[in-house]
C-alpha positions as a LaTeX table, in Angstrom:
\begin{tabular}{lrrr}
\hline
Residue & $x$ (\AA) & $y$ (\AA) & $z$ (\AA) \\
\hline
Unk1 & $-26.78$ & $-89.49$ & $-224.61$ \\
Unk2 & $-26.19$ & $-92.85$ & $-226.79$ \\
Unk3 & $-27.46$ & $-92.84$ & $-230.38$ \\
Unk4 & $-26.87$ & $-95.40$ & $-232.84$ \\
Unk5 & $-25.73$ & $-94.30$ & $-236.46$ \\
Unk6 & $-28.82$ & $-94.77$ & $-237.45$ \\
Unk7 & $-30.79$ & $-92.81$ & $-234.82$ \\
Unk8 & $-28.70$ & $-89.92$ & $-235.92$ \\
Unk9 & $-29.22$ & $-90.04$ & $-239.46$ \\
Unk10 & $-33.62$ & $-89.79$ & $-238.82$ \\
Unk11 & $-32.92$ & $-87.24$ & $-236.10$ \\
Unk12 & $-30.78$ & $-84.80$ & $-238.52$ \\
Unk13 & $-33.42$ & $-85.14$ & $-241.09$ \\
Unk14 & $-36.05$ & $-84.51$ & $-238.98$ \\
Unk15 & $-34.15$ & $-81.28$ & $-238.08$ \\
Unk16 & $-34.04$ & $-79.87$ & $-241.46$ \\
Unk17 & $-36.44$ & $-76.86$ & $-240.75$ \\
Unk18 & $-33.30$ & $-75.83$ & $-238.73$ \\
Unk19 & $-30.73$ & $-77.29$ & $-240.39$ \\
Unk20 & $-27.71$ & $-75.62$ & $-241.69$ \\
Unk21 & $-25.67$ & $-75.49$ & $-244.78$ \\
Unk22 & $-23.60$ & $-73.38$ & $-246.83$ \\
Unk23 & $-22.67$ & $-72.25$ & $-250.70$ \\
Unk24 & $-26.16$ & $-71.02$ & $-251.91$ \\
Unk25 & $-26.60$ & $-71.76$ & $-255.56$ \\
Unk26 & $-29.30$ & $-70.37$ & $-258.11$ \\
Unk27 & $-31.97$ & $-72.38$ & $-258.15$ \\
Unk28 & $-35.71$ & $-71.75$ & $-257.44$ \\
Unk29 & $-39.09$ & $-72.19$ & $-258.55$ \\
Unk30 & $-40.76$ & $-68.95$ & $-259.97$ \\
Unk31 & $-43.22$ & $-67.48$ & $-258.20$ \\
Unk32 & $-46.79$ & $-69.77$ & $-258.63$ \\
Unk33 & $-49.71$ & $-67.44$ & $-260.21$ \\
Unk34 & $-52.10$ & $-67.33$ & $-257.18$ \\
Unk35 & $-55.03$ & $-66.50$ & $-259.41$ \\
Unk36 & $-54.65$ & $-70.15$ & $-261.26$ \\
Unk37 & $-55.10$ & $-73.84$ & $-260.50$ \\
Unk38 & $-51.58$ & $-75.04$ & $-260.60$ \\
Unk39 & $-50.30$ & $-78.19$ & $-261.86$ \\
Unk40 & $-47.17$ & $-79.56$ & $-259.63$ \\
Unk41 & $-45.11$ & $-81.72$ & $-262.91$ \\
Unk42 & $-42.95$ & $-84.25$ & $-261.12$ \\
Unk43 & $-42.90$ & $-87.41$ & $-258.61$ \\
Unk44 & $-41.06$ & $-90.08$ & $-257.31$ \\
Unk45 & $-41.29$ & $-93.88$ & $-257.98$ \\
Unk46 & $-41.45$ & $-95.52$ & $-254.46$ \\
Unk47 & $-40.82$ & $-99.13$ & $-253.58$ \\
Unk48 & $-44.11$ & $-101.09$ & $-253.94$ \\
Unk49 & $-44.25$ & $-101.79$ & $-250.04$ \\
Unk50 & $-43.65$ & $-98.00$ & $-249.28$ \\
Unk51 & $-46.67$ & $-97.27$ & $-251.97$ \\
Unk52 & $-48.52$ & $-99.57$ & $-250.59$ \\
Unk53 & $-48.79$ & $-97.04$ & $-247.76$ \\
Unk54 & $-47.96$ & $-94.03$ & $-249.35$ \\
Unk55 & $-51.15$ & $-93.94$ & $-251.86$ \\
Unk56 & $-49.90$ & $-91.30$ & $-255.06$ \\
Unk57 & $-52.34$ & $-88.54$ & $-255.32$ \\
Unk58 & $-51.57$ & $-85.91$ & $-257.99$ \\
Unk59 & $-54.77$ & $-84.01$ & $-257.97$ \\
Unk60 & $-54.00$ & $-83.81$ & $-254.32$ \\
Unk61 & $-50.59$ & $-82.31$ & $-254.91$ \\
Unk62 & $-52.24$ & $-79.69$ & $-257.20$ \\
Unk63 & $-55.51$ & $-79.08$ & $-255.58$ \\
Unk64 & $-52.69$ & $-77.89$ & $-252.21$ \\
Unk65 & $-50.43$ & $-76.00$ & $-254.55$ \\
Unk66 & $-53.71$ & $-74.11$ & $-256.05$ \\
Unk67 & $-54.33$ & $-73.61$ & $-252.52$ \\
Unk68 & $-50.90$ & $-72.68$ & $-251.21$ \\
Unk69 & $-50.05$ & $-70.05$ & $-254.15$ \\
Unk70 & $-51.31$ & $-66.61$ & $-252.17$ \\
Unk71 & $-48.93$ & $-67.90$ & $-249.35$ \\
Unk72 & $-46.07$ & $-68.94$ & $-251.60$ \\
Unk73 & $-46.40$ & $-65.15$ & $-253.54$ \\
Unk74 & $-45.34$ & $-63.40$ & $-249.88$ \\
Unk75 & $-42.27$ & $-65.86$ & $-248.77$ \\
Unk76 & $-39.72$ & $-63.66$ & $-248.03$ \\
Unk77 & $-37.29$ & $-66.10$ & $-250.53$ \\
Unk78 & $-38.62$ & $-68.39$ & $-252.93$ \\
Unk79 & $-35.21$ & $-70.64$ & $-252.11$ \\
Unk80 & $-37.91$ & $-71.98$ & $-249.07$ \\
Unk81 & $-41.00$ & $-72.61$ & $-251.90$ \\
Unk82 & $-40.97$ & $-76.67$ & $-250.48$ \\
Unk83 & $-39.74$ & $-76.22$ & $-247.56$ \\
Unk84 & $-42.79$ & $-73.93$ & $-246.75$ \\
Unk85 & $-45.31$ & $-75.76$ & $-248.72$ \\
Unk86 & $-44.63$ & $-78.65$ & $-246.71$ \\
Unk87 & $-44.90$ & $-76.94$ & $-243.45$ \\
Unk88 & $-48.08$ & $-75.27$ & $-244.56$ \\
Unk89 & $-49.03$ & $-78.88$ & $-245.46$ \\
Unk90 & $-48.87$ & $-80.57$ & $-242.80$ \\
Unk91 & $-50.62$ & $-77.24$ & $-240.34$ \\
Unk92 & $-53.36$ & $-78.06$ & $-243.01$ \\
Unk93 & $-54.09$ & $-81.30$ & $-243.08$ \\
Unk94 & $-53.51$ & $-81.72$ & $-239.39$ \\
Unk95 & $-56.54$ & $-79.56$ & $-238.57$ \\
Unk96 & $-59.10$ & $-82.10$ & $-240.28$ \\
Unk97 & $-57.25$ & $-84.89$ & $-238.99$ \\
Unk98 & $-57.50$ & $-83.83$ & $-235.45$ \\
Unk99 & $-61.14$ & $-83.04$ & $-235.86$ \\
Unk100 & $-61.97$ & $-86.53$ & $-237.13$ \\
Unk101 & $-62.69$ & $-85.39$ & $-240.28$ \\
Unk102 & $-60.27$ & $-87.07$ & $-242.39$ \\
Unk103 & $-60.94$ & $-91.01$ & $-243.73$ \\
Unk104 & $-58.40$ & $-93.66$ & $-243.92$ \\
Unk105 & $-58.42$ & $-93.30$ & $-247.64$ \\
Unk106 & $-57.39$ & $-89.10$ & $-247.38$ \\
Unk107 & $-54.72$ & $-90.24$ & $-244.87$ \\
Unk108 & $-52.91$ & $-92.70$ & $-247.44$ \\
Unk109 & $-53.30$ & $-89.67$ & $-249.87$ \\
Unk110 & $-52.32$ & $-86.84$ & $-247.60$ \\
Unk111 & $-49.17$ & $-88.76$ & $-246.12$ \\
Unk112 & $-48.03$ & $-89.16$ & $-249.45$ \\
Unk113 & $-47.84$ & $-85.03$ & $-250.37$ \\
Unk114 & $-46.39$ & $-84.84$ & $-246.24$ \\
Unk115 & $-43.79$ & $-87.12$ & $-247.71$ \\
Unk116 & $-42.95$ & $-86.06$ & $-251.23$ \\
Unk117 & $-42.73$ & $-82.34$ & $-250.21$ \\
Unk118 & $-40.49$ & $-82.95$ & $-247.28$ \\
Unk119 & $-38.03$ & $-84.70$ & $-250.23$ \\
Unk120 & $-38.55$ & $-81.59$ & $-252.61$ \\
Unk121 & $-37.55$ & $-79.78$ & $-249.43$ \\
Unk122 & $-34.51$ & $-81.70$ & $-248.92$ \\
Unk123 & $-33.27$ & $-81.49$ & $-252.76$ \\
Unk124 & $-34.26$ & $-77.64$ & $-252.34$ \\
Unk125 & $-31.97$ & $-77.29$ & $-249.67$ \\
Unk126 & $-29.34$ & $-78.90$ & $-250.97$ \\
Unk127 & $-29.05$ & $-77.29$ & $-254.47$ \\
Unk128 & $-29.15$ & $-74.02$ & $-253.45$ \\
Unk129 & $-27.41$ & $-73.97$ & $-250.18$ \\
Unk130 & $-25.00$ & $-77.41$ & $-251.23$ \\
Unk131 & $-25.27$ & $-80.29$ & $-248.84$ \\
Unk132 & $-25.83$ & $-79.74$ & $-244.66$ \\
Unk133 & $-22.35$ & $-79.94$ & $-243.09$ \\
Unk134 & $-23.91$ & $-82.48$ & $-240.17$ \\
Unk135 & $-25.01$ & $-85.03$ & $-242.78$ \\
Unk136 & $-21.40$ & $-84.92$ & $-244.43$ \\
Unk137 & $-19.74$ & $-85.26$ & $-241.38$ \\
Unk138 & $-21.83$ & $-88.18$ & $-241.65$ \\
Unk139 & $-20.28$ & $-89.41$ & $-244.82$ \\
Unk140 & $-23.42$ & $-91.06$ & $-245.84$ \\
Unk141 & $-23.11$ & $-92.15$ & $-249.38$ \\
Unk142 & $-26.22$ & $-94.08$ & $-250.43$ \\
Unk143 & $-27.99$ & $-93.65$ & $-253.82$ \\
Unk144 & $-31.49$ & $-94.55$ & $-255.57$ \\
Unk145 & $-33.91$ & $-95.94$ & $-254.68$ \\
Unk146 & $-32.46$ & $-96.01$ & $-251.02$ \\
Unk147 & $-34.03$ & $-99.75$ & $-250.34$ \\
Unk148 & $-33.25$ & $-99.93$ & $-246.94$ \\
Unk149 & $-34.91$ & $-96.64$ & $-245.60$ \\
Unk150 & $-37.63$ & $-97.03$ & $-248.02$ \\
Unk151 & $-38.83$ & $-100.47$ & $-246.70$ \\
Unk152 & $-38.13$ & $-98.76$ & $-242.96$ \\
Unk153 & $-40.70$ & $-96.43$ & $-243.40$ \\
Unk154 & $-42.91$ & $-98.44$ & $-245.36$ \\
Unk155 & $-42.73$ & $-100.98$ & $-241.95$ \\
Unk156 & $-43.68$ & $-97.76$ & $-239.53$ \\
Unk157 & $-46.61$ & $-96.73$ & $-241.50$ \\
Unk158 & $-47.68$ & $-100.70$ & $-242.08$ \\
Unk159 & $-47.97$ & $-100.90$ & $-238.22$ \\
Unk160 & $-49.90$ & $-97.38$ & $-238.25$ \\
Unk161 & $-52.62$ & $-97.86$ & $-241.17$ \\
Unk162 & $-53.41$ & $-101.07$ & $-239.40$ \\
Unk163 & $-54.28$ & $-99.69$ & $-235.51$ \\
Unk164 & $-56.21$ & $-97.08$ & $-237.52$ \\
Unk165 & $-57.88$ & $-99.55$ & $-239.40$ \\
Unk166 & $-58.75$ & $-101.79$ & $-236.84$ \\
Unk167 & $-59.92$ & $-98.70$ & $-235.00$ \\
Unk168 & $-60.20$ & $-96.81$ & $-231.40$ \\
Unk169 & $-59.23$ & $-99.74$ & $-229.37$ \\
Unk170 & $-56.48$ & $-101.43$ & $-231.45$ \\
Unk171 & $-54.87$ & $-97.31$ & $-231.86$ \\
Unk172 & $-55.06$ & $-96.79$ & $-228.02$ \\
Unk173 & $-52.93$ & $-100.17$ & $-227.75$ \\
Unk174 & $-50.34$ & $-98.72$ & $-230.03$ \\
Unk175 & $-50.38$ & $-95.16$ & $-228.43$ \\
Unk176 & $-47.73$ & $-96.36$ & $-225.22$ \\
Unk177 & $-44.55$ & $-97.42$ & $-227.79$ \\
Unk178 & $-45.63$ & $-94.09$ & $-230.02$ \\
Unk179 & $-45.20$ & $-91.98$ & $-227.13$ \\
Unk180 & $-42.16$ & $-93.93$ & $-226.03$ \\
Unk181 & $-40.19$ & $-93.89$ & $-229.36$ \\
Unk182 & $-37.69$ & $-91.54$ & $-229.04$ \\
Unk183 & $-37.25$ & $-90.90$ & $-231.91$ \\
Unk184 & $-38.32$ & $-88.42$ & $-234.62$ \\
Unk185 & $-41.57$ & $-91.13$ & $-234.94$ \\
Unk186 & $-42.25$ & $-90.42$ & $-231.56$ \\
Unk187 & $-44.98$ & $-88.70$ & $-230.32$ \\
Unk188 & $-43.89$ & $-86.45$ & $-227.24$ \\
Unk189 & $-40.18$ & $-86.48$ & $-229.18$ \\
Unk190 & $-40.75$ & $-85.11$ & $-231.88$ \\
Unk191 & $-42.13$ & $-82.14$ & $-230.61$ \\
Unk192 & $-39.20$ & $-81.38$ & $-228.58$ \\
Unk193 & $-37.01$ & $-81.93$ & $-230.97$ \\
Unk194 & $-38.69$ & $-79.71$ & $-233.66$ \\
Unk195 & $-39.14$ & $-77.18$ & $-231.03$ \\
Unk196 & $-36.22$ & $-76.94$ & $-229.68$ \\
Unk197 & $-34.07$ & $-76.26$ & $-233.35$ \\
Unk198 & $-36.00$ & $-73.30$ & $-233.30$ \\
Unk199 & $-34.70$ & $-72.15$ & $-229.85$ \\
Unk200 & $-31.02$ & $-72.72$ & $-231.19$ \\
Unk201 & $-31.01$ & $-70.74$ & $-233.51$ \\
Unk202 & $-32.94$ & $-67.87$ & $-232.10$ \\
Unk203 & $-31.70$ & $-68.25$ & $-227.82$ \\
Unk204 & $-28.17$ & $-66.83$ & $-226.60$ \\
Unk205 & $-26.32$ & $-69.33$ & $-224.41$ \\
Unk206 & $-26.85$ & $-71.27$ & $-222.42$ \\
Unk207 & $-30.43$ & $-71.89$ & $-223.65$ \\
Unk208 & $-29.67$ & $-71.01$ & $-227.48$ \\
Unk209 & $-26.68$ & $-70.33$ & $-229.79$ \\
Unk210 & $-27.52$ & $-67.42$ & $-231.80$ \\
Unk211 & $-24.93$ & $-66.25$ & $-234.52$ \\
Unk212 & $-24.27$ & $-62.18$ & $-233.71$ \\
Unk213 & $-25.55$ & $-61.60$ & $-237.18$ \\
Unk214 & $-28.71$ & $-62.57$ & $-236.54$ \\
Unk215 & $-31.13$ & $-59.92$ & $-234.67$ \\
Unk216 & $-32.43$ & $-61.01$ & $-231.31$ \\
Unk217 & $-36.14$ & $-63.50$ & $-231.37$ \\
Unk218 & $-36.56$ & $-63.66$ & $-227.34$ \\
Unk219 & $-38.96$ & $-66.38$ & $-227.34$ \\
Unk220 & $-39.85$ & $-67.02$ & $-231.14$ \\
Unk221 & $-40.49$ & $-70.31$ & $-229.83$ \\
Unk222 & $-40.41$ & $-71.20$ & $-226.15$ \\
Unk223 & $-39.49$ & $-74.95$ & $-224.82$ \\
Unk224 & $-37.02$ & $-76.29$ & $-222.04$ \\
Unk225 & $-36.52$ & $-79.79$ & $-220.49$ \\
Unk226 & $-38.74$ & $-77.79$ & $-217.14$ \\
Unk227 & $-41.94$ & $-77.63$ & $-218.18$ \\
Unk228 & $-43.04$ & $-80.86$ & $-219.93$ \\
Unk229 & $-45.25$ & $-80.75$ & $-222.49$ \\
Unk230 & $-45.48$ & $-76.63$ & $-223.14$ \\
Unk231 & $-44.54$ & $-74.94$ & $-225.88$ \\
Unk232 & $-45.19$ & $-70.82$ & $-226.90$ \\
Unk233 & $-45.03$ & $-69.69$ & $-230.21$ \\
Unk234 & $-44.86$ & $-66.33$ & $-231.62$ \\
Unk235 & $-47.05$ & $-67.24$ & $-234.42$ \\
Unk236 & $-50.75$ & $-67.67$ & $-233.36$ \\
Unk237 & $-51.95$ & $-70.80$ & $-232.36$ \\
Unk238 & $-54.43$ & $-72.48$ & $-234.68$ \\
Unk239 & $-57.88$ & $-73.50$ & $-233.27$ \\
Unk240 & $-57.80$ & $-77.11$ & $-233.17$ \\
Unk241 & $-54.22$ & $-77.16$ & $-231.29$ \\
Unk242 & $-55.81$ & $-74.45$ & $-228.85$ \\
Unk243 & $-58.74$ & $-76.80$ & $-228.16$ \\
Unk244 & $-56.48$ & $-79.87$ & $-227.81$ \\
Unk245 & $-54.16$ & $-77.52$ & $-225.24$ \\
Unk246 & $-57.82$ & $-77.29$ & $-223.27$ \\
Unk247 & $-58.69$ & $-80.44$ & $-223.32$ \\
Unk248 & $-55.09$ & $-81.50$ & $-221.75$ \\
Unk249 & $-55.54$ & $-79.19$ & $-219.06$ \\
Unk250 & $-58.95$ & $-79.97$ & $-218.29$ \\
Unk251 & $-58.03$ & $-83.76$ & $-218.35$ \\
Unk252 & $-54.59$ & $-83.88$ & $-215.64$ \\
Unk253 & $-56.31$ & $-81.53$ & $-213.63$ \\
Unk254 & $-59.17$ & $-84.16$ & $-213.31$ \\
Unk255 & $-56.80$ & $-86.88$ & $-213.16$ \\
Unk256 & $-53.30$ & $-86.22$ & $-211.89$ \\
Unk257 & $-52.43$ & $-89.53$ & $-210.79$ \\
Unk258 & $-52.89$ & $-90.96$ & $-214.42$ \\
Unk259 & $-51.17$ & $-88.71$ & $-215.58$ \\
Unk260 & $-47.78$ & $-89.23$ & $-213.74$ \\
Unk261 & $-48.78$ & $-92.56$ & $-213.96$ \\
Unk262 & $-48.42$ & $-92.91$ & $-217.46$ \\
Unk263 & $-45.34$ & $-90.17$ & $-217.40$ \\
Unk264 & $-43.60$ & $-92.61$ & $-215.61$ \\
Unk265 & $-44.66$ & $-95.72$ & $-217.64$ \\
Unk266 & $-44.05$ & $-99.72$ & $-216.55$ \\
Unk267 & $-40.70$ & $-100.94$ & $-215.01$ \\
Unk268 & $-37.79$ & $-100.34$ & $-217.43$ \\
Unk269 & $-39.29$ & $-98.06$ & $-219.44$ \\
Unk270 & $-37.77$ & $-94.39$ & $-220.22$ \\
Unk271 & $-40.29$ & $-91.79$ & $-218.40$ \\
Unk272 & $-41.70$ & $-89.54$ & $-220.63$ \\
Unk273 & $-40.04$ & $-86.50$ & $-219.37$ \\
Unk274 & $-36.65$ & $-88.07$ & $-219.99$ \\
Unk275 & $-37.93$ & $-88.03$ & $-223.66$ \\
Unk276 & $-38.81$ & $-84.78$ & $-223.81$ \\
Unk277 & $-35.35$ & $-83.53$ & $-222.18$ \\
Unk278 & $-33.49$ & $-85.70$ & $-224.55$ \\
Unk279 & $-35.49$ & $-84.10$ & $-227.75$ \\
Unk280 & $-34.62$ & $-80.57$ & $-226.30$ \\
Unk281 & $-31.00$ & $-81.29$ & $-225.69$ \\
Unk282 & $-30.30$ & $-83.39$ & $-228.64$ \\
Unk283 & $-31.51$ & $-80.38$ & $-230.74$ \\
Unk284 & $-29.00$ & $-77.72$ & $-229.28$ \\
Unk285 & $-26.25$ & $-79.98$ & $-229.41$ \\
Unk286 & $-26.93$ & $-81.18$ & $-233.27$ \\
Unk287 & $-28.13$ & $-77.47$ & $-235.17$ \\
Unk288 & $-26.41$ & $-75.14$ & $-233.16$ \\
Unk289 & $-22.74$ & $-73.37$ & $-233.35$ \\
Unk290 & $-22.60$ & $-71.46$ & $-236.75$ \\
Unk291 & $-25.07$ & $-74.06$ & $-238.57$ \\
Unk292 & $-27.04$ & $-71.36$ & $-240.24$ \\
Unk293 & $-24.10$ & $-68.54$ & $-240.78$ \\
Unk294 & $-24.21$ & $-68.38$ & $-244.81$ \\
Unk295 & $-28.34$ & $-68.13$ & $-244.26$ \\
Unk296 & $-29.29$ & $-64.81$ & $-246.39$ \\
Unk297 & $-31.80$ & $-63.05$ & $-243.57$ \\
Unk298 & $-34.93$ & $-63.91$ & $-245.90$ \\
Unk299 & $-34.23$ & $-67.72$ & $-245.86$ \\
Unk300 & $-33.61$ & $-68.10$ & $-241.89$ \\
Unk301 & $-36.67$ & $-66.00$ & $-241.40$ \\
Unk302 & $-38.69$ & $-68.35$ & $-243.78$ \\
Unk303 & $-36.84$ & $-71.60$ & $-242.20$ \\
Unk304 & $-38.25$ & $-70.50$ & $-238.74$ \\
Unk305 & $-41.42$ & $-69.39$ & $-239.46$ \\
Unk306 & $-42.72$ & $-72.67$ & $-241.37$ \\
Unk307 & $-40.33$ & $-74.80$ & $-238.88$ \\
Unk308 & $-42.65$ & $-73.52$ & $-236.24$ \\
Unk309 & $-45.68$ & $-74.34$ & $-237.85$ \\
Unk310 & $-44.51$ & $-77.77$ & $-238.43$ \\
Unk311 & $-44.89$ & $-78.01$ & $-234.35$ \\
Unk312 & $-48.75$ & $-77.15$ & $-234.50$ \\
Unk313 & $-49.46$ & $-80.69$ & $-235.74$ \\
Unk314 & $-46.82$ & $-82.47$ & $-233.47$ \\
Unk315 & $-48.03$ & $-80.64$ & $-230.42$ \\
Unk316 & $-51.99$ & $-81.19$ & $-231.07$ \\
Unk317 & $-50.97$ & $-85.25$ & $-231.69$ \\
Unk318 & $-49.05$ & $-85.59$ & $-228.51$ \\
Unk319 & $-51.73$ & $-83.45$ & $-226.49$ \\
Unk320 & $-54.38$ & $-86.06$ & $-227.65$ \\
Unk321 & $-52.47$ & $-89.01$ & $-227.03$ \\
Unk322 & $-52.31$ & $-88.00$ & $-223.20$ \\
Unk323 & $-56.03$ & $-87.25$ & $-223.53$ \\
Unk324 & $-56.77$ & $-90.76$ & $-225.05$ \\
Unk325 & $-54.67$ & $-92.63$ & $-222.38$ \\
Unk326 & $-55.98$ & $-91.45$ & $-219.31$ \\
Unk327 & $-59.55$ & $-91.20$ & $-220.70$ \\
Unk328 & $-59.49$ & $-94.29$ & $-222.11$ \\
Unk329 & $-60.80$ & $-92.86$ & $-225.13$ \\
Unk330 & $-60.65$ & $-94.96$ & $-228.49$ \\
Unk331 & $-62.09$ & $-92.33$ & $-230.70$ \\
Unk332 & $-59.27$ & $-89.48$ & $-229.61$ \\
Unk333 & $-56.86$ & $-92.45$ & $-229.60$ \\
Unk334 & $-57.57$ & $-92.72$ & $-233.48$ \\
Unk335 & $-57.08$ & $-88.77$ & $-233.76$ \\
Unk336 & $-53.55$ & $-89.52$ & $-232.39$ \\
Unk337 & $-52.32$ & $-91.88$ & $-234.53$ \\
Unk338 & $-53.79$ & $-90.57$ & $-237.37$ \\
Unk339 & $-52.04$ & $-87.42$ & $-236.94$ \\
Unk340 & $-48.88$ & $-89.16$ & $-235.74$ \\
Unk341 & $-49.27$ & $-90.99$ & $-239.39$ \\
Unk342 & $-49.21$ & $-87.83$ & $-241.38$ \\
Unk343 & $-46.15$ & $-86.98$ & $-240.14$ \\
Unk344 & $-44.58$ & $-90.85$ & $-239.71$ \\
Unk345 & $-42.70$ & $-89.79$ & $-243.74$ \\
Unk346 & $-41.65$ & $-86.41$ & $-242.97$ \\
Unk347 & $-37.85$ & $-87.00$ & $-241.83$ \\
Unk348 & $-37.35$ & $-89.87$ & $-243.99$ \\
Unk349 & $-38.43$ & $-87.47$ & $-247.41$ \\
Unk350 & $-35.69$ & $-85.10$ & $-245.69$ \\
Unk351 & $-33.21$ & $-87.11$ & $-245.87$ \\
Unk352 & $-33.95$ & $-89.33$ & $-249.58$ \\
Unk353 & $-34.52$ & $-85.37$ & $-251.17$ \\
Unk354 & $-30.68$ & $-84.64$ & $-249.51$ \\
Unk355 & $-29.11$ & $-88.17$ & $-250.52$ \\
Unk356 & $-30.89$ & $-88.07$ & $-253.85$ \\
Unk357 & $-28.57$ & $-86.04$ & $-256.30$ \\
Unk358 & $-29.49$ & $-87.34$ & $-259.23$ \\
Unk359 & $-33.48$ & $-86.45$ & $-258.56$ \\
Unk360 & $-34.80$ & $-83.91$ & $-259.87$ \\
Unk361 & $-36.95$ & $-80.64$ & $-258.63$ \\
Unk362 & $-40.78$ & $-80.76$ & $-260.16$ \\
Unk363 & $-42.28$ & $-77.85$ & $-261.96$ \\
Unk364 & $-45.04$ & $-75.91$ & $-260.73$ \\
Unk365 & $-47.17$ & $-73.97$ & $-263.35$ \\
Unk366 & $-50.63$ & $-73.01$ & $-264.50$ \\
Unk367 & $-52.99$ & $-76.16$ & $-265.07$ \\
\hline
\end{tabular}
């Protein structure tokens, strides 16, 4: 597989619910009172393109953390408190989203807290388990405000926020290079590549490279480069992913020939299941070996569990694209990109929260 410098850099960050790293340090929230509104005290000044996109939403922030706080009491470590507030996050607001519930405005909002907790989630990581061996082999050294990526993502989200505004038909035109990009913006990618660093570090060879510490999870989450498009969890499947799983199945049984057709895509392009393969492999090849050794048993048992509900979202948004293509449907096309959108900041917050040293870790207490 080629991958440019840059490629690598989104695809480790995007990998950081099974990323590894080493040296744990002191350094957690206290537990958040789940009887009281809670008040999340801290933020991060974006460029004005990327808030352009990116609309700031405190009372968001808190009304989530009021919401999150039963959860957050029973994490096995409270070194995972972003980490798995941002994986609850996005399970949340991805339900509403693929209902067509949520407006543009919410999305601007809700993509923001996606984002911002993702880079709490890096800076967790780093200060209490030091910075992930794969990004210094890396030797990235950038600092604040991190112009470049900043105005990257704000560019990816521009082209999103506009299909969505335009509406169903401009969103299924924009669908194709979504599910093309093979990358962690993709939308049949990303799933396989969030997937499978969940099978690494669970598996034995050859499909897995479990540390002999760590007590055997056959099938904690199930994906190969075989069966396109499936994934089993251990975890129960929320509703609205188990009615977009139906309405896949009812829709390539109806119309199989679409459905290779757009598997297979124009002349020149990658076919879909070459994606998918790619996202598999290029997960067991990047998080695997003894990524996660220095893990205490509470954090890699958080790290997978909320790393796997990351994947509800993913899965439901690349379910519905299929659905919108070969239905022609503009309405379920919007669903998909709208989804795709919530998650369009989530590897690029990784990676600012782990290049950010000089940020600092907000404050979450009683309103």
């Amino acid at each position: 597989m080629d991958f440019t410098r840059r490629d690598t850099i989104k695809l480790l960050a995007a990998g950081v619910t099974g990323l590894a790293a080493v040296n744990a340090a002191a350094n957690t929230p206290n537990k958040p009172d789940s009887k009281s509104a809670l008040h999340v005290d801290g933020g991060r000044t974006l460029l004005p393109a990327l808030a352009e996109q990116l609309h700031a939403a405190p009372a968001l922030m808190d009304s989530l953390a009021t919401e999150f706080a039963p959860t957050a009491q029973n994490l096995a470590t409270q070194k995972t408190y972003w980490l798995a507030f941002n994986g609850w996050m996005t399970d949340r607001l991805s339900g509403p989203i693929m209902n067509g519930q949520t407006s543009t405005d919410a999305l601007h909002q809700q993509a923001w807290a996606v984002f911002l907790t993702a880079y709490w989630g890096g800076m967790e990581l780093r200060e209490n388990w030091g910075m992930p061996p794969a990004m210094e082999r890396l030797g990235i050294q950038m600092k604040a405000p991190f112009t470049e990526l900043q105005m990257g993502l704000a560019n990816n989200l521009k082209t999103r926020f506009q299909a969505i505004d335009k509406g169903g038909d401009a969103c299924l035109a924009l669908l194709p290079a979504l599910m093309r990009d093979d990358t962690t913006s993709g939308a049949v990618y990303n799933i396989a590549y969030n997937a499978g660093a969940q099978v690494v570090k669970t598996e034995d060879p050859p499909i897995g490279q479990r540390r002999p510490h760590r007590k055997p999870r056959p099938a904690a989450v199930r994906i190969n480069a075989r069966h396109f498009m499936r994934v089993d969890y251990e975890l129960p499947s929320p509703m609205y992913l188990r009615e977009w799983r139906s309405a896949f199945e009812r829709t390539v049984v109806s119309k199989p020939d679409a459905y290779e057709a757009i598997i297979a895509g124009e002349a020149g392009q990658k076919n879909l299941r070459e994606i998918w393969t790619k996202g598999v492999g290029f997960a067991n090849t990047t998080w695997g070996g003894g990524a996660n050794d220095q893990w205490s048993d509470a954090y890699f048992d958080d790290t997978l569990h909320w790393s796997t509900v990351v994947n509800f979202g993913l899965e439901a948004v690349g379910l519905a694209s299929f659905v919108a293509l070969i239905n022609q449907e503009p309405d379920t096309a919007r669903k998909a990109v709208m989804g795709n959108t919530l998650y369009e900041g989530m590897a690029m917050g990784w990676l600012l929260g782990f290049l950010d040293t000089d940020g600092k870790l907000p404050v979450v207490a009683a309103a």
